[in-house]
C-alpha positions in Angstrom: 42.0 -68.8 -103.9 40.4 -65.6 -102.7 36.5 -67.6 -102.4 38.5 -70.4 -100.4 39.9 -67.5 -98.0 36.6 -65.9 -98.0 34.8 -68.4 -96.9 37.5 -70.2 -94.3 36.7 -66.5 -92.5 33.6 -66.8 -92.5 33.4 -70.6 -90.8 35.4 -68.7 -88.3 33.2 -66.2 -87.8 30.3 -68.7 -87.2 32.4 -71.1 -85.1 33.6 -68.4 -82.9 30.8 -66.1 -82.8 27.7 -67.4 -83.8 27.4 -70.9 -81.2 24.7 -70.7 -78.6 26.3 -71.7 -75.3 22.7 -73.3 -73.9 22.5 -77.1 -74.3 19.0 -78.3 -75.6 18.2 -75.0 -75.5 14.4 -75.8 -76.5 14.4 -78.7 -74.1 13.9 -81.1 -77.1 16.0 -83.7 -76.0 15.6 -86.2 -73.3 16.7 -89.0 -71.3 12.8 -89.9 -70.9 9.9 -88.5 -71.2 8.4 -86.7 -68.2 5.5 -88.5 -66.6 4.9 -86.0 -63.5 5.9 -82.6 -62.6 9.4 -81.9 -61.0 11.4 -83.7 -63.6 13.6 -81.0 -65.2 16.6 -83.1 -65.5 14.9 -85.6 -67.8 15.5 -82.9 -70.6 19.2 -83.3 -70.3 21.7 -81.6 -69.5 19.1 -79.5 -67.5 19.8 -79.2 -63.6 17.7 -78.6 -60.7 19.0 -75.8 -58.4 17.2 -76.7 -55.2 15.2 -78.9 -53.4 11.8 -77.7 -55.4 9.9 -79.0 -58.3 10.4 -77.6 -61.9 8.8 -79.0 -64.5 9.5 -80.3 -68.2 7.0 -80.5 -70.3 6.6 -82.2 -73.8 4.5 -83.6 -76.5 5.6 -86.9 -75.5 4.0 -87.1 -72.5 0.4 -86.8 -74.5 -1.0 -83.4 -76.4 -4.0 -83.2 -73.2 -3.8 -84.1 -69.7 -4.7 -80.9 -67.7 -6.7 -82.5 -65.0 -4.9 -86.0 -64.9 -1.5 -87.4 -64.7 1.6 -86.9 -66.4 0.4 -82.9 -66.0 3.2 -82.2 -68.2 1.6 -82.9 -71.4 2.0 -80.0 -74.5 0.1 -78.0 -75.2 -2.7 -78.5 -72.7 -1.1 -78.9 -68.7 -2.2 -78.6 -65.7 -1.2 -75.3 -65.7 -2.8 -74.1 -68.4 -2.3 -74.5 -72.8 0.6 -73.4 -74.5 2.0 -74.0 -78.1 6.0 -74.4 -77.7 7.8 -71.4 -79.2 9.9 -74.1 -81.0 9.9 -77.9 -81.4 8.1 -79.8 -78.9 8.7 -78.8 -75.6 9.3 -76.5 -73.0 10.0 -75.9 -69.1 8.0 -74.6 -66.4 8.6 -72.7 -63.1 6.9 -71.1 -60.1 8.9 -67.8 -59.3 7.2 -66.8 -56.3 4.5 -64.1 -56.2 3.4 -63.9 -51.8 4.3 -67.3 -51.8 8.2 -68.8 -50.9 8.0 -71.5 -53.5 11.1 -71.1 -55.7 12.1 -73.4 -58.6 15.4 -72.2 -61.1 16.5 -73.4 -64.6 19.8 -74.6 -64.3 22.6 -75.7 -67.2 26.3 -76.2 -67.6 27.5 -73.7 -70.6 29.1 -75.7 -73.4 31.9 -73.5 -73.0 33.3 -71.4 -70.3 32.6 -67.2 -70.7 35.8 -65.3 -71.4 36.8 -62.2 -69.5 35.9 -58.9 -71.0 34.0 -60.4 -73.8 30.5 -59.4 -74.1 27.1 -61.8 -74.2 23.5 -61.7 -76.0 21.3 -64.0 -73.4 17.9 -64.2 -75.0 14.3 -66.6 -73.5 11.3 -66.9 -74.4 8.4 -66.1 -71.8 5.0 -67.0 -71.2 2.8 -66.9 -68.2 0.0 -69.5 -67.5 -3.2 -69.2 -68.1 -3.7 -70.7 -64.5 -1.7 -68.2 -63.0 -3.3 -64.9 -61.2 0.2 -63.3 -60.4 3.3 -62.1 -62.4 6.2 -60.8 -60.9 8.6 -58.3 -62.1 13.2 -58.9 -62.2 13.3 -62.5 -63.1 16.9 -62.8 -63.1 19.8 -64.7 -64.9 22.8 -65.7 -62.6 26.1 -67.3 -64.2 28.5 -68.8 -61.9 32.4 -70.4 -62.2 30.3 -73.1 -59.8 27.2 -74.8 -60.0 25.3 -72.9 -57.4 22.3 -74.7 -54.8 19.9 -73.8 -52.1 17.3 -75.4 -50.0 15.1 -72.6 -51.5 15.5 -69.3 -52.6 19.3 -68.6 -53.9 20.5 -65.3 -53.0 23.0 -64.6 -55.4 23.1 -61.4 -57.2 22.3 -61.9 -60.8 24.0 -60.4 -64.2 20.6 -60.0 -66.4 17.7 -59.3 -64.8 14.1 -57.9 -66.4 13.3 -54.4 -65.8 11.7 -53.5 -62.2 7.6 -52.7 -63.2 8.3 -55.1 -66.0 5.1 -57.7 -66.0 5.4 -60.5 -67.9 1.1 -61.2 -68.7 1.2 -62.7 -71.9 -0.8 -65.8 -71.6 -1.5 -66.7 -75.4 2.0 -66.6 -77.0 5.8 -66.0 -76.0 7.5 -62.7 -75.1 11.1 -62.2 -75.4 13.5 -61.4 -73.2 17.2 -60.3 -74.1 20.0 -58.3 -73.0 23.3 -58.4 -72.9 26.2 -58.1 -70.2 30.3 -58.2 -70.0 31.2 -61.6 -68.5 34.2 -61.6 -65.8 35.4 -64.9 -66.9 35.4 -68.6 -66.1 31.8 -68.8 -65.7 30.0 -72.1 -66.6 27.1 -72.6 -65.2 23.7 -70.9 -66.0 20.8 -70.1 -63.4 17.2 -69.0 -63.8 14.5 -67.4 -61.9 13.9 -65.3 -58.9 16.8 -64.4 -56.9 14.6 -62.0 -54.6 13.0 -63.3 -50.9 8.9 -62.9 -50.4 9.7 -59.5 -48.9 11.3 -58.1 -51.8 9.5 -59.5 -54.5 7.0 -57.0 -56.1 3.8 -58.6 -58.2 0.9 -57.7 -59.3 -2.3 -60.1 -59.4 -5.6 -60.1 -60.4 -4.8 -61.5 -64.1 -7.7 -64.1 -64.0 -6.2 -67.3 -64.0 -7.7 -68.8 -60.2 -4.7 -69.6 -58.9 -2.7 -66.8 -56.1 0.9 -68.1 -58.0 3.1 -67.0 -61.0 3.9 -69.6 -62.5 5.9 -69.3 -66.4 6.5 -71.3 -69.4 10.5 -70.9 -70.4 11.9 -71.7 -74.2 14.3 -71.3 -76.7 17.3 -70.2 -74.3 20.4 -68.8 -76.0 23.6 -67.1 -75.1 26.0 -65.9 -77.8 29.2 -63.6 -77.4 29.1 -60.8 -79.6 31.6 -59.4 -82.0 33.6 -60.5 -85.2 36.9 -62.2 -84.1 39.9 -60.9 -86.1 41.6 -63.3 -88.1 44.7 -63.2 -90.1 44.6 -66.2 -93.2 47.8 -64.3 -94.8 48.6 -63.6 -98.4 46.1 -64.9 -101.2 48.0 -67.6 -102.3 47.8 -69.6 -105.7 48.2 -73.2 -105.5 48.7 -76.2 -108.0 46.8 -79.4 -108.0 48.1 -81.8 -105.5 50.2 -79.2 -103.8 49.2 -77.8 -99.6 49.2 -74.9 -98.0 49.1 -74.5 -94.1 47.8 -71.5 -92.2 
């Protein structure tokens, strides 16, 4: 009866503390396959959180199309050629970098954040290899609300990269992860950079011909942190045919 116990605690454990709260974290999944640029929500459930243009790219849409239409092919794009961290695709922004063009990652959590708990949130990174610029605090906001702006959104977010941290990795993936104390109720998750042209620092001269920063984003995940207690009572020997409820 012990192993039974033993291992009800630990599908607890994984239930409780081991889900990733992203859907289609490694924008796998779609509705249809992207055949231009600025179709994010084809990877559903993924959101767009202004009026710009992110992008989803994926091997369905071709394995080589960097000067012709879709654009969004995997691995070689218009902006540049990138293996996917995971699976088959990925998604693509422009953060801004002397330029006001700002597009966000957005998602509904599967689950709302609880108050007091503590979160992992973990990407993976990758500049293009079109892009001359890389800027520094790409930030992570989660709201109770699905947030929206015409452009930039202003909101202050919970995770954000490192000031002087330049992401210049054009042949493989960093990661990025940290971890904050959610106030509770939050359900949606946001993406990108939450700083205006003024304050956004970058540096440039990285080679890639283009004045803009533009990243590849996979494998999102958000998972809260620590062993639940759980109480399964006395080990408890039973007959055959005979229940027990806990």
């Amino acid at each position: 009866m012990k192993n039974i116990l033993t291992a009800l605690v630990i599908f607890f454990y994984f239930q409780a503390n081991g889900q990733n709260l992203i859907p289609n974290p490694s924008f796998e999944n779609f509705n249809s396959c992207p055949t231009s640029d600025g179709q994010i929500t084809n990877a559903i459930p993924w959101l767009n959180a202004n009026s710009k243009t992110p992008d989803f790219h994926n091997s369905c849409a071709g394995t080589n199309c960097g000067s012709a239409q879709p654009g969004v092919c995997v691995p070689d794009n218009w902006r540049g050629s990138q293996i996917p961290n995971t699976g088959n695709g990925y998604a693509g922004i422009f953060v801004g970098a002397g330029s006001s063009v700002r597009e966000y990652l957005q998602v509904q959590l599967l689950s709302s954040l609880l108050a007091g708990k503590k979160y992992e949130l973990s990407y993976y990174i990758s500049l293009a290899e079109t892009s001359d610029r890389t800027i520094d605090r790409i930030g992570v906001h989660f709201s109770v609300a699905q947030i929206t702006a015409t452009n930039t959104l202003s909101n202050t977010p919970q995770v954000t990269t490192p000031a002087g941290f330049y992401i210049t990795n054009k042949t493989g993936w960093t990661l990025v992860t940290d971890t904050f104390t959610a106030m509770g109720g939050e359900q949606f998750f946001t993406l990108g950079n939450f700083n205006n042209e003024n304050n956004t620092s970058f540096i440039s001269g990285l080679g890639g011909g283009s004045a803009v920063a533009y990243y590849y984003i996979d494998d999102v995940s958000l998972i809260q942190q620590g062993c639940p207690t759980i109480d399964l009572g006395n080990d408890t020997a039973l007959c055959q045919n005979e229940t027990l409820t806990l």
